[in-house]
N, CA, C and O atoms as a printed pandas DataFrame, in Angstrom:
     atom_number atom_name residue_name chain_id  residue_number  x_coord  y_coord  z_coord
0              1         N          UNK        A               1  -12.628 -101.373   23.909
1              2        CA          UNK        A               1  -11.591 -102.055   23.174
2              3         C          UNK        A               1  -10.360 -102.169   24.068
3              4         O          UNK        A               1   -9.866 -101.133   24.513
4              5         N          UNK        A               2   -9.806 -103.417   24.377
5              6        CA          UNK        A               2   -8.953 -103.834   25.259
6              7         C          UNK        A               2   -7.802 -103.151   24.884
7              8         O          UNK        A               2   -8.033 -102.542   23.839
8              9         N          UNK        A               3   -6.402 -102.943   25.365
9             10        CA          UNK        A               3   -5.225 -103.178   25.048
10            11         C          UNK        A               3   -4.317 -103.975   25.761
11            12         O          UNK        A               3   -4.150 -103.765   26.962
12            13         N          UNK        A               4   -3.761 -104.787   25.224
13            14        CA          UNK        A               4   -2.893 -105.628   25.763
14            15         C          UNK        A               4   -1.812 -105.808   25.824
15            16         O          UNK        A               4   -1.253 -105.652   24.739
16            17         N          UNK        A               5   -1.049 -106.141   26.791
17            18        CA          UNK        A               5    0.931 -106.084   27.023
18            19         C          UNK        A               5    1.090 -107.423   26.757
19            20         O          UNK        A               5    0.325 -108.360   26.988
20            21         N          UNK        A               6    2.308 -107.395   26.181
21            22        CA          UNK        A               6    2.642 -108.534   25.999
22            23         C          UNK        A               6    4.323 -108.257   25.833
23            24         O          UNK        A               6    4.841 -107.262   25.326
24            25         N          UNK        A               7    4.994 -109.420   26.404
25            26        CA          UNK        A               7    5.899 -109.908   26.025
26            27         C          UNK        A               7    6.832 -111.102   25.076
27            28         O          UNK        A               7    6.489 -112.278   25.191
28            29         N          UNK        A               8    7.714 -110.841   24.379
29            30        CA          UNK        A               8    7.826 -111.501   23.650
30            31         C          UNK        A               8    9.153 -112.651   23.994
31            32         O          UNK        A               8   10.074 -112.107   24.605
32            33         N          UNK        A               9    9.298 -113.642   23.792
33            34        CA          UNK        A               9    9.488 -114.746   24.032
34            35         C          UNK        A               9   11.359 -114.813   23.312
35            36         O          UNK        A               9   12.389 -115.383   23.671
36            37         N          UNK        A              10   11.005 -113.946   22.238
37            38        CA          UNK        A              10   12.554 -114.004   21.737
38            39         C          UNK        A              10   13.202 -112.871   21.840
39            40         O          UNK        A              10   14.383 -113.006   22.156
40            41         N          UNK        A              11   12.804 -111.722   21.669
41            42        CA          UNK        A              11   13.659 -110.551   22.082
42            43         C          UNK        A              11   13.097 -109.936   23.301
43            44         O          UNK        A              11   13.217 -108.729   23.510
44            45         N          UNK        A              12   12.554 -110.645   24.021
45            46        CA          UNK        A              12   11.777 -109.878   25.520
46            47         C          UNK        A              12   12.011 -108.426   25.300
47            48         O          UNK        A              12   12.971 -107.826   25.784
48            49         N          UNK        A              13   11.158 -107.920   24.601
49            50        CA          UNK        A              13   10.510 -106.420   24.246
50            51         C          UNK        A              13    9.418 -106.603   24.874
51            52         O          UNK        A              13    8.846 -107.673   25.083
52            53         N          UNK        A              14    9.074 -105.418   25.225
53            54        CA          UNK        A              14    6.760 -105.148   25.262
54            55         C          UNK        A              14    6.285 -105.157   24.326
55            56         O          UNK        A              14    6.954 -105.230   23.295
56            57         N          UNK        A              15    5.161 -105.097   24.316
57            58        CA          UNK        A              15    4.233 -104.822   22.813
58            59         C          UNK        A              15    3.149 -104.713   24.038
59            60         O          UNK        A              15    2.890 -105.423   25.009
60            61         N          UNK        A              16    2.483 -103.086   23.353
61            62        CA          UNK        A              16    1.112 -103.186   23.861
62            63         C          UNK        A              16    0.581 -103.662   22.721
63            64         O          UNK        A              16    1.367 -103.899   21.803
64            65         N          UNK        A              17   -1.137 -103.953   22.482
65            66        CA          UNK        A              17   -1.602 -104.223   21.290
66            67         C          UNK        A              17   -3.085 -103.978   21.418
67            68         O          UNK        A              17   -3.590 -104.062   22.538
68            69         N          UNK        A              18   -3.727 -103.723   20.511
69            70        CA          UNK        A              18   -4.924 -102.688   20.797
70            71         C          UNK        A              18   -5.645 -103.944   20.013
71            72         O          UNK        A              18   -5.326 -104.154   18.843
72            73         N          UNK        A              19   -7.011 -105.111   20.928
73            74        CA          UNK        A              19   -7.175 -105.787   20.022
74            75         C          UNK        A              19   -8.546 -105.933   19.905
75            76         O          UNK        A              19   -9.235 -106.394   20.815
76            77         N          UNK        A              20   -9.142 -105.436   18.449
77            78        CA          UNK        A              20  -10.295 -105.090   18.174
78            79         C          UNK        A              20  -11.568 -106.311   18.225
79            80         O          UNK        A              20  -12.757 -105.994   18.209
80            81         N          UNK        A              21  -11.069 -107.790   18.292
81            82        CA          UNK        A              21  -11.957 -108.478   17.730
82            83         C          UNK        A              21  -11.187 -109.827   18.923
83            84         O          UNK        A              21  -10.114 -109.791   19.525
84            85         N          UNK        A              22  -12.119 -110.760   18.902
85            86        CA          UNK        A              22  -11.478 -112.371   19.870
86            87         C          UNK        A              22  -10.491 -112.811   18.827
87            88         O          UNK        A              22   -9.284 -112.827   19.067
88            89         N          UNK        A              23  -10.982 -113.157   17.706
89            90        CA          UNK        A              23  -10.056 -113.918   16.407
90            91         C          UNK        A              23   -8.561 -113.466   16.578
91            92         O          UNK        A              23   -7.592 -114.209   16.427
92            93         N          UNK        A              24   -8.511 -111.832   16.994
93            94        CA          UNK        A              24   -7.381 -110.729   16.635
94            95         C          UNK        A              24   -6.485 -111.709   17.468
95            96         O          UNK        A              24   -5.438 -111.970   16.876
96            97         N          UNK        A              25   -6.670 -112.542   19.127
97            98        CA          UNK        A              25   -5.799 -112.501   19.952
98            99         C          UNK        A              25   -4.998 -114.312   19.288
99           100         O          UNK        A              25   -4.037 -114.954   19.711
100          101         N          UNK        A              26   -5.718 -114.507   18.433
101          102        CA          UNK        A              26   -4.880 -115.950   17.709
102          103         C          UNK        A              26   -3.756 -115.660   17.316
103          104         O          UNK        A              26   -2.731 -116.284   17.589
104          105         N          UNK        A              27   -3.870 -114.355   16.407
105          106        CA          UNK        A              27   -2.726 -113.612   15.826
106          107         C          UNK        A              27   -2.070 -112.994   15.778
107          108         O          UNK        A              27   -1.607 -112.426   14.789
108          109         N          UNK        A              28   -1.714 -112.872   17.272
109          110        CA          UNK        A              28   -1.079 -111.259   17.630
110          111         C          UNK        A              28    0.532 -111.741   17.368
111          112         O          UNK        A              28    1.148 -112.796   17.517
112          113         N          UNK        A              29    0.763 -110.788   17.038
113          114        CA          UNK        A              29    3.127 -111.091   17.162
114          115         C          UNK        A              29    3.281 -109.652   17.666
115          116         O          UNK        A              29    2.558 -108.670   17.833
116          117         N          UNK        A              30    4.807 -110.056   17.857
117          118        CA          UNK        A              30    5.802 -109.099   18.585
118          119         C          UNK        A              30    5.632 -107.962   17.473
119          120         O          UNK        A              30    5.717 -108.257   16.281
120          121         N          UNK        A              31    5.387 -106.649   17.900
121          122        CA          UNK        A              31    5.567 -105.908   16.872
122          123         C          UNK        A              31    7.088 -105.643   16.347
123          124         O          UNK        A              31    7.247 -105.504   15.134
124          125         N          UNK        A              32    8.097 -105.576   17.133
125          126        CA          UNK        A              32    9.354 -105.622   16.839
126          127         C          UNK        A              32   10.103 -106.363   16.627
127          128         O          UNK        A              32   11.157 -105.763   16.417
128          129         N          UNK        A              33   10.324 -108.126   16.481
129          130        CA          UNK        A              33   10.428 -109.202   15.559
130          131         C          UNK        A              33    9.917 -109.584   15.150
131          132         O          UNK        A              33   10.427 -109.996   14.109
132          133         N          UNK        A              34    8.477 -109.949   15.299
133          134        CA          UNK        A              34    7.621 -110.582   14.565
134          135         C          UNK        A              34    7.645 -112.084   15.403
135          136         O          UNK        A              34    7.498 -112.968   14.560
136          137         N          UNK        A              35    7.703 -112.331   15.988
137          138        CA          UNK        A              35    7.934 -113.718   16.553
138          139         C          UNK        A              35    6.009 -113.119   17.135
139          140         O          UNK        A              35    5.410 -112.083   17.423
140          141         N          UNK        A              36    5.706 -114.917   16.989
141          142        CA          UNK        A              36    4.232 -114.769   17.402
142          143         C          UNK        A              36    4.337 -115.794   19.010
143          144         O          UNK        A              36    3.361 -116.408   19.441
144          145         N          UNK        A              37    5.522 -115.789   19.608
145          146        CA          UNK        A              37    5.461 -116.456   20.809
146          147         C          UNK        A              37    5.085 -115.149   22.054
147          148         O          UNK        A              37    5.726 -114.966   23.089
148          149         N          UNK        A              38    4.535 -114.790   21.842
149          150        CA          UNK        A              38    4.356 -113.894   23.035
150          151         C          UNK        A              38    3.499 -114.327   24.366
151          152         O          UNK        A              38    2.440 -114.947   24.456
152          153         N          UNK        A              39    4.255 -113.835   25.241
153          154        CA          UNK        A              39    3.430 -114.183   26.734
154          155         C          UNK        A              39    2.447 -113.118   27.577
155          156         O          UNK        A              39    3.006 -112.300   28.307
156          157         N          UNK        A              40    1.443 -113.122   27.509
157          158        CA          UNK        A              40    0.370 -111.661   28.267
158          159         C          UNK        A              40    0.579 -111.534   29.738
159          160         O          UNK        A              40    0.549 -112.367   30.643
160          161         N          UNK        A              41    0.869 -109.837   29.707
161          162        CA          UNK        A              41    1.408 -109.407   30.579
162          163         C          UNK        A              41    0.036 -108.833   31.720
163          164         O          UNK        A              41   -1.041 -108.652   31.152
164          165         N          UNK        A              42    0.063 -108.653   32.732
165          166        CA          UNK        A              42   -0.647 -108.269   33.698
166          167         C          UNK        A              42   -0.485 -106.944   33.363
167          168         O          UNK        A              42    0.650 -106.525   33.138
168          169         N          UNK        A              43   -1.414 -106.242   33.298
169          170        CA          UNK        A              43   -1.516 -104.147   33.068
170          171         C          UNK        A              43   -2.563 -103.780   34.408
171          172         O          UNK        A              43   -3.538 -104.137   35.068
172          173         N          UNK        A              44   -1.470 -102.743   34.207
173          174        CA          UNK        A              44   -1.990 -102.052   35.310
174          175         C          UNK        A              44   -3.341 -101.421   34.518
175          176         O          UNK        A              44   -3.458 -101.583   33.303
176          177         N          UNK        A              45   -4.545 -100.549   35.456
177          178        CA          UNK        A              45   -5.760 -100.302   34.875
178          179         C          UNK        A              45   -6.269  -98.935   35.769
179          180         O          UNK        A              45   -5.975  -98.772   36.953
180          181         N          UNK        A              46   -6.874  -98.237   35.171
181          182        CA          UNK        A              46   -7.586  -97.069   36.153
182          183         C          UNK        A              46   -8.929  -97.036   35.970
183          184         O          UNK        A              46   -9.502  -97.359   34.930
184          185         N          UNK        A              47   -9.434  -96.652   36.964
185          186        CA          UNK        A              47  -10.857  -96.311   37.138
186          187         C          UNK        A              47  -11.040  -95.143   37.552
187          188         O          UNK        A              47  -10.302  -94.690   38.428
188          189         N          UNK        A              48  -12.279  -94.249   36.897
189          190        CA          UNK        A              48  -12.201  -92.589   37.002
190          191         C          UNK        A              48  -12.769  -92.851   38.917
191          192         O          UNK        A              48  -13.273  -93.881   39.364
192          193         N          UNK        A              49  -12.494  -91.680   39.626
193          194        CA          UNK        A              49  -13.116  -91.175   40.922
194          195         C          UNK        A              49  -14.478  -91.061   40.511
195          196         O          UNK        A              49  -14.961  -90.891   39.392
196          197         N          UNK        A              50  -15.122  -91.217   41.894
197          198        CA          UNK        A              50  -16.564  -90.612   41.854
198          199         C          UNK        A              50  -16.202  -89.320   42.504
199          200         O          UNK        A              50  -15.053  -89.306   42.946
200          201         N          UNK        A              51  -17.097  -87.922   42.719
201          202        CA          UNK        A              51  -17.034  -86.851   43.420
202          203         C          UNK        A              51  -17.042  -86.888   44.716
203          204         O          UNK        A              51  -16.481  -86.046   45.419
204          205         N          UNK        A              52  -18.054  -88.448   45.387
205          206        CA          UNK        A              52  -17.491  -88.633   46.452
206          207         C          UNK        A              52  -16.184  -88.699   46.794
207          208         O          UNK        A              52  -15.643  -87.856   47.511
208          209         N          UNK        A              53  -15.524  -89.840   46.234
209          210        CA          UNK        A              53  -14.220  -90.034   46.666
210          211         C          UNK        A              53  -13.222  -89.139   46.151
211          212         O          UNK        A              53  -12.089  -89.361   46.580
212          213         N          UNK        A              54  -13.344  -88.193   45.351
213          214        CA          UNK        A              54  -12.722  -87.008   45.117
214          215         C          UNK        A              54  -12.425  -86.186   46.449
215          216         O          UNK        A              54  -11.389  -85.743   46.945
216          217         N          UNK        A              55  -13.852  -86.169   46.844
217          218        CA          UNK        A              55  -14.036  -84.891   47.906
218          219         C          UNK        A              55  -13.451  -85.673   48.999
219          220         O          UNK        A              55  -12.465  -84.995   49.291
220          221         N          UNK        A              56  -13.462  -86.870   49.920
221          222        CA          UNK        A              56  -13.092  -87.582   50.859
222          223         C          UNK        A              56  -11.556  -87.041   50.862
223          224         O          UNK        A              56  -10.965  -86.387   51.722
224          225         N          UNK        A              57  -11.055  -87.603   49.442
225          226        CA          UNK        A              57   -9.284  -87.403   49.190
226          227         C          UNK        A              57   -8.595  -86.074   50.093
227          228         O          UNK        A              57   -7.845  -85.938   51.060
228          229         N          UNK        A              58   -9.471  -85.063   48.978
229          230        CA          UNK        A              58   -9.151  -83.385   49.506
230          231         C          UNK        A              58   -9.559  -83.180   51.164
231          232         O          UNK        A              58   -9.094  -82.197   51.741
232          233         N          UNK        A              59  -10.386  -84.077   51.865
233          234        CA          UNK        A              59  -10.462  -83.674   53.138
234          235         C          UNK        A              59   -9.302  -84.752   54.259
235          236         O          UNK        A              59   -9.348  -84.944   55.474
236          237         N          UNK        A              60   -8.634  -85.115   53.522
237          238        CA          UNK        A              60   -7.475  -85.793   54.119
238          239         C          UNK        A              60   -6.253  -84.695   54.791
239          240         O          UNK        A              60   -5.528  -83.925   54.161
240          241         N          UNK        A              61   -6.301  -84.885   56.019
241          242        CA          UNK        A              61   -5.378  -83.649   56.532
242          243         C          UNK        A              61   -4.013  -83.555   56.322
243          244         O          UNK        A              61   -3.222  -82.751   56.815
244          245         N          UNK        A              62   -3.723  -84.899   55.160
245          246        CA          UNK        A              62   -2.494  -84.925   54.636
246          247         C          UNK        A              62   -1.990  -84.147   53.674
247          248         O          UNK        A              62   -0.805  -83.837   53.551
248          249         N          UNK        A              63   -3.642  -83.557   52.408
249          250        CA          UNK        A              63   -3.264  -82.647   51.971
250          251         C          UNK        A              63   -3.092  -81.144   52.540
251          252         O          UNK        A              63   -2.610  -80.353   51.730
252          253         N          UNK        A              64   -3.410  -80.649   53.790
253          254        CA          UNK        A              64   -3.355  -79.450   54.212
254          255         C          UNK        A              64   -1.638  -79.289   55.068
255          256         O          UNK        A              64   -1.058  -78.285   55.478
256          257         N          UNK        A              65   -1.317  -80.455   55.075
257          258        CA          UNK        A              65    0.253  -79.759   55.484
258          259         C          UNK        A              65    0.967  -79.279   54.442
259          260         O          UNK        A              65    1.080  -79.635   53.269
260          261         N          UNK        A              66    1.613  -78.053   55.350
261          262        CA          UNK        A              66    2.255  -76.926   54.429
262          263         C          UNK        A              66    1.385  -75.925   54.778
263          264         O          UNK        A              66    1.870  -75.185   55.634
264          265         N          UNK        A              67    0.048  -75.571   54.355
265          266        CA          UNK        A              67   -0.518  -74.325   54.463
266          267         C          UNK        A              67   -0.734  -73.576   55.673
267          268         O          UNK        A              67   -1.322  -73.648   56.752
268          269         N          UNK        A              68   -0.168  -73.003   55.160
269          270        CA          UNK        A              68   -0.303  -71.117   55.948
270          271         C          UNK        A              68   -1.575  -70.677   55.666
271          272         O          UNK        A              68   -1.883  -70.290   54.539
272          273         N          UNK        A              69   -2.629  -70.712   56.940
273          274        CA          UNK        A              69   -3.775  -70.112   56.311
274          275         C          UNK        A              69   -3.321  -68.208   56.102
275          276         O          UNK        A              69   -4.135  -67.395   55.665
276          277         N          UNK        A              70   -2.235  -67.931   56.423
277          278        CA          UNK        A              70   -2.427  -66.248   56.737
278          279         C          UNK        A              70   -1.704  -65.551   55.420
279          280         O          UNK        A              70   -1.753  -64.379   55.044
280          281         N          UNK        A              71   -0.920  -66.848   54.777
281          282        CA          UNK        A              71   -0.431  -66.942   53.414
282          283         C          UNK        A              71   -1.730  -66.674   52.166
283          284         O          UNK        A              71   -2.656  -67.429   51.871
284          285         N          UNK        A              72   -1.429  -65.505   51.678
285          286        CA          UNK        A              72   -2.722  -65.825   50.529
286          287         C          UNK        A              72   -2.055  -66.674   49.387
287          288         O          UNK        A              72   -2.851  -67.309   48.696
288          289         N          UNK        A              73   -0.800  -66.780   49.097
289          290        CA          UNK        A              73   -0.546  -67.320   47.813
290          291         C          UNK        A              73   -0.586  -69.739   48.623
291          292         O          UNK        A              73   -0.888  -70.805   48.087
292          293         N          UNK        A              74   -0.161  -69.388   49.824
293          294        CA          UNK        A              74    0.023  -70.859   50.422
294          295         C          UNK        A              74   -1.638  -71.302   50.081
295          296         O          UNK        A              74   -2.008  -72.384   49.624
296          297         N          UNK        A              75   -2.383  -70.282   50.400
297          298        CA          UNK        A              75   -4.209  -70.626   50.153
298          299         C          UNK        A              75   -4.602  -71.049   48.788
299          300         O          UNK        A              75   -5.277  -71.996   48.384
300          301         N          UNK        A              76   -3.880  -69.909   48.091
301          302        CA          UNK        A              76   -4.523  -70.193   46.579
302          303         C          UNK        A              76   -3.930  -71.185   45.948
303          304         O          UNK        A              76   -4.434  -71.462   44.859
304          305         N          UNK        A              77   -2.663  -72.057   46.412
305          306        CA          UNK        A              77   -1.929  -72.806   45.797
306          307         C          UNK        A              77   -2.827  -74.207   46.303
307          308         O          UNK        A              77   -3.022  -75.002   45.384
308          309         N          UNK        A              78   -3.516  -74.687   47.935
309          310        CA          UNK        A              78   -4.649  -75.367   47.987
310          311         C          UNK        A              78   -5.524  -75.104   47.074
311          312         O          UNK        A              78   -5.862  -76.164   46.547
312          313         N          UNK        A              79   -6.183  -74.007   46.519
313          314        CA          UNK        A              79   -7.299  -73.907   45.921
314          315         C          UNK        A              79   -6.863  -74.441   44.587
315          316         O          UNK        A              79   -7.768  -75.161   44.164
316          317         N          UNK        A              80   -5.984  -74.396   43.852
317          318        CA          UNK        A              80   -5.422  -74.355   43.022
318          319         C          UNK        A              80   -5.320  -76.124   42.661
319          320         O          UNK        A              80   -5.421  -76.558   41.513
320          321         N          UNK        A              81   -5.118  -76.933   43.789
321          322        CA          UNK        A              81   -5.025  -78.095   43.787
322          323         C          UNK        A              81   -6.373  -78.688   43.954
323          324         O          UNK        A              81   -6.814  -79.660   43.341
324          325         N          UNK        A              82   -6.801  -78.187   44.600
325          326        CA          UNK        A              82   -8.599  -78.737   44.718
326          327         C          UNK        A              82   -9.314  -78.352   42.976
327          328         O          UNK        A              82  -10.199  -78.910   42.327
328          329         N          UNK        A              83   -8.939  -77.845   42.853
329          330        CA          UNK        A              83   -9.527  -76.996   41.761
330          331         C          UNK        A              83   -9.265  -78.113   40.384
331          332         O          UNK        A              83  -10.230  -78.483   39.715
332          333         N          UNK        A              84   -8.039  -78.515   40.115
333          334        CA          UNK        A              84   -7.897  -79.903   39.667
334          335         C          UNK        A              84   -7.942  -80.455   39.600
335          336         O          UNK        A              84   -7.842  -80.950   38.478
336          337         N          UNK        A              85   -8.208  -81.359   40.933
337          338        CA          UNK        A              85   -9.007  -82.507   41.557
338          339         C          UNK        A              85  -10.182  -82.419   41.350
339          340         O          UNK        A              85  -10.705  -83.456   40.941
340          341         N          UNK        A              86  -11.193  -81.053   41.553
341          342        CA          UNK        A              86  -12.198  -81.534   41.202
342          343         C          UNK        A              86  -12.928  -81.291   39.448
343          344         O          UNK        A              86  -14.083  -81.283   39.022
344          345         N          UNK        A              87  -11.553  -81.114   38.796
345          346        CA          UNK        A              87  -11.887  -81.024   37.116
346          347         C          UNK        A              87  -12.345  -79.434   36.664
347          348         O          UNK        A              87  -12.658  -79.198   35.497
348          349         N          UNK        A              88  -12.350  -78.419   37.675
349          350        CA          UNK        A              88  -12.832  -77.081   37.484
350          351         C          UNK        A              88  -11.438  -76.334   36.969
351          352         O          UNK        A              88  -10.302  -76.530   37.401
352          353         N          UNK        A              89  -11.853  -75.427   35.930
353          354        CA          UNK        A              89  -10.648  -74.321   35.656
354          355         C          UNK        A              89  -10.046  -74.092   36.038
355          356         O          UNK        A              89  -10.334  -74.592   37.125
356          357         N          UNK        A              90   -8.906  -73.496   36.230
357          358        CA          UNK        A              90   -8.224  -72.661   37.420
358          359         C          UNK        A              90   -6.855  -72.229   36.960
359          360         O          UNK        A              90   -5.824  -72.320   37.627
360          361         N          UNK        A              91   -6.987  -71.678   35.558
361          362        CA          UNK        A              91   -6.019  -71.494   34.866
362          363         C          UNK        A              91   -6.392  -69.998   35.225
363          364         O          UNK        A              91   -5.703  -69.237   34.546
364          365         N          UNK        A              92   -7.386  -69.231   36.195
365          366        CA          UNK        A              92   -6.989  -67.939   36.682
366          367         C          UNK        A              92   -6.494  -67.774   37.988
367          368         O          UNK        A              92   -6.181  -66.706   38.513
368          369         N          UNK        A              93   -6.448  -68.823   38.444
369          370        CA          UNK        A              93   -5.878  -68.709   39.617
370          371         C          UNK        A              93   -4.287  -68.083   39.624
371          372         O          UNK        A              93   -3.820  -67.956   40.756
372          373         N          UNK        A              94   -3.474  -67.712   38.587
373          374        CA          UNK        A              94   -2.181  -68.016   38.331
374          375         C          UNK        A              94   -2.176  -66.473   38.031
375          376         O          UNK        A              94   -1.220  -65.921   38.575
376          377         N          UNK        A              95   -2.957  -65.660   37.336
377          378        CA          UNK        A              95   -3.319  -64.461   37.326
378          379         C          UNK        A              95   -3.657  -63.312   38.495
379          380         O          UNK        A              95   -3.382  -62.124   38.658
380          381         N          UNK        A              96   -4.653  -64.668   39.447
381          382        CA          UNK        A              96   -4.583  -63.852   41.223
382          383         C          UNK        A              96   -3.073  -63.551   41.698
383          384         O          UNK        A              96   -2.611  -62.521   42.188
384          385         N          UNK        A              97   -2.496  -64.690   41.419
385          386        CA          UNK        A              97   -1.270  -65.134   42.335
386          387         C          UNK        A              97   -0.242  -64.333   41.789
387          388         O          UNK        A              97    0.831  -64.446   42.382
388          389         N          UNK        A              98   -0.267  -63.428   40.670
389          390        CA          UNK        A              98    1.198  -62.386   40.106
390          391         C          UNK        A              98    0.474  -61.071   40.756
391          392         O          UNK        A              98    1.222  -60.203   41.207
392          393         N          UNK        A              99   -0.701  -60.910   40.818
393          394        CA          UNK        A              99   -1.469  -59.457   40.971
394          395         C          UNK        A              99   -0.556  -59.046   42.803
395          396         O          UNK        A              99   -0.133  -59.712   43.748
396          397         N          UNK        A             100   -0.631  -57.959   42.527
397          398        CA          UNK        A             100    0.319  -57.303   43.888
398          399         C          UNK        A             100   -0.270  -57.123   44.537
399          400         O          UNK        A             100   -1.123  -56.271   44.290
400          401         N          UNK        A             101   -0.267  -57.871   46.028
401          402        CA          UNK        A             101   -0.907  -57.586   47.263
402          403         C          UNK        A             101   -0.759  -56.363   48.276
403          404         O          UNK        A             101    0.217  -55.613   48.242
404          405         N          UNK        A             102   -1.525  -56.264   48.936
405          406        CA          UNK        A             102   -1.250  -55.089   50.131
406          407         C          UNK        A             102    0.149  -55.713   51.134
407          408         O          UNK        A             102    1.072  -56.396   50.689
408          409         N          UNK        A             103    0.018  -55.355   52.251
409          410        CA          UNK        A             103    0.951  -55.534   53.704
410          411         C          UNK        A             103    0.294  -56.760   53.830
411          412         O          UNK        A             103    0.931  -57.260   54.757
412          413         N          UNK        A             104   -0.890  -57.894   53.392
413          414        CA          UNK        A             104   -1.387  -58.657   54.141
414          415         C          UNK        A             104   -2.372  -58.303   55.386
415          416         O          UNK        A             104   -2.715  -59.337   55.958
416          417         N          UNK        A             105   -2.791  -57.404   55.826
417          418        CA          UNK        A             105   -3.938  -56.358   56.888
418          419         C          UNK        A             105   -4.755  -56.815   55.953
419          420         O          UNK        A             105   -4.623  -56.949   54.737
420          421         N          UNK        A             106   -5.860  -57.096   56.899
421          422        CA          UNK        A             106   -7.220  -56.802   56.082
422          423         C          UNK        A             106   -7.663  -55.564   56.071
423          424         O          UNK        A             106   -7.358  -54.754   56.946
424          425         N          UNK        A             107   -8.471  -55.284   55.018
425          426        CA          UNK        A             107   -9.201  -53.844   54.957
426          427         C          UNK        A             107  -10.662  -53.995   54.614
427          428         O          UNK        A             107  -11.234  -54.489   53.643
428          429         N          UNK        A             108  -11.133  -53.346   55.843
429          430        CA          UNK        A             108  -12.518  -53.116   56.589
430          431         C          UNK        A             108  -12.847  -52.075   55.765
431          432         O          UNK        A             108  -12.348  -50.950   55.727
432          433         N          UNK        A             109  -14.056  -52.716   54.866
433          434        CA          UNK        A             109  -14.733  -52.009   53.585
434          435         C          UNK        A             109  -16.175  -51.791   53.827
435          436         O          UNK        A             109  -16.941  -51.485   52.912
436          437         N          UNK        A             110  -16.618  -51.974   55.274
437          438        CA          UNK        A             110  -17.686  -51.421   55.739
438          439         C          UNK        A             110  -17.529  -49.973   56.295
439          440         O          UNK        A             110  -16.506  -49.554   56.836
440          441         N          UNK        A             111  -18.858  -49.152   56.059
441          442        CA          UNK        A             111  -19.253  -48.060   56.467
442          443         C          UNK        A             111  -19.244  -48.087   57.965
443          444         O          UNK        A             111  -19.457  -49.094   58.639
444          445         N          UNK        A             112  -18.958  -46.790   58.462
445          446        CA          UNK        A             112  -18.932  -46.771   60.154
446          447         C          UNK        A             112  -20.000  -45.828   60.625
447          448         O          UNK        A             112  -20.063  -44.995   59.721
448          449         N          UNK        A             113  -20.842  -45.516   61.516
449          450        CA          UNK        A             113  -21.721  -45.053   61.770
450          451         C          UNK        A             113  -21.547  -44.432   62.895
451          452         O          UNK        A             113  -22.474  -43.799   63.401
């Protein structure tokens, strides 16, 4: 079901208009005078991503400026953005990111022999 912009001819207002049927577009008026001179407006339109072009986007090295890989919160704030982009949760990511870190050292959690 279309919606359509329109402008109106005597009080140049918008009107979108949501129009269910062909007959509907004989009869459309301004919703805010009522004047039925209206002129159809060009609308802008979206089309969803595929996962390809999702994933292409995120490997653009435009999104990696800024990050600090040695930053864990600069990391998780990428992950955090990918994570949206690609429609996955990440309403815990925000929970990692208050939890209190060490010095930043890694710690070597293997056994030594």
């Amino acid at each position: 079901m279309p919606i359509y912009e329109y402008s109106c001819q005597e009080c140049n207002r918008r009107s979108s208009i949501l129009i269910l049927s062909a007959q509907q577009l004989n009869s459309v008026v301004c919703r805010h005078c009522g004047n039925s001179r209206l002129e159809r407006l060009l609308s802008r339109f979206s089309a969803p991503k595929s996962e390809e072009s999702k994933l292409e986007s995120l490997a653009d090295p435009a999104n990696l400026s800024g990050l600090d890989e040695s930053d864990p919160r600069s990391v998780a704030r990428l992950m955090k953005k990918m994570g949206k982009e690609m429609g996955e949760d990440v309403s815990d990511m925000d929970a990692m990111l208050d939890q209190p870190h060490d010095d930043g050292e890694a710690t070597d959690h293997t056994d030594s022999f």
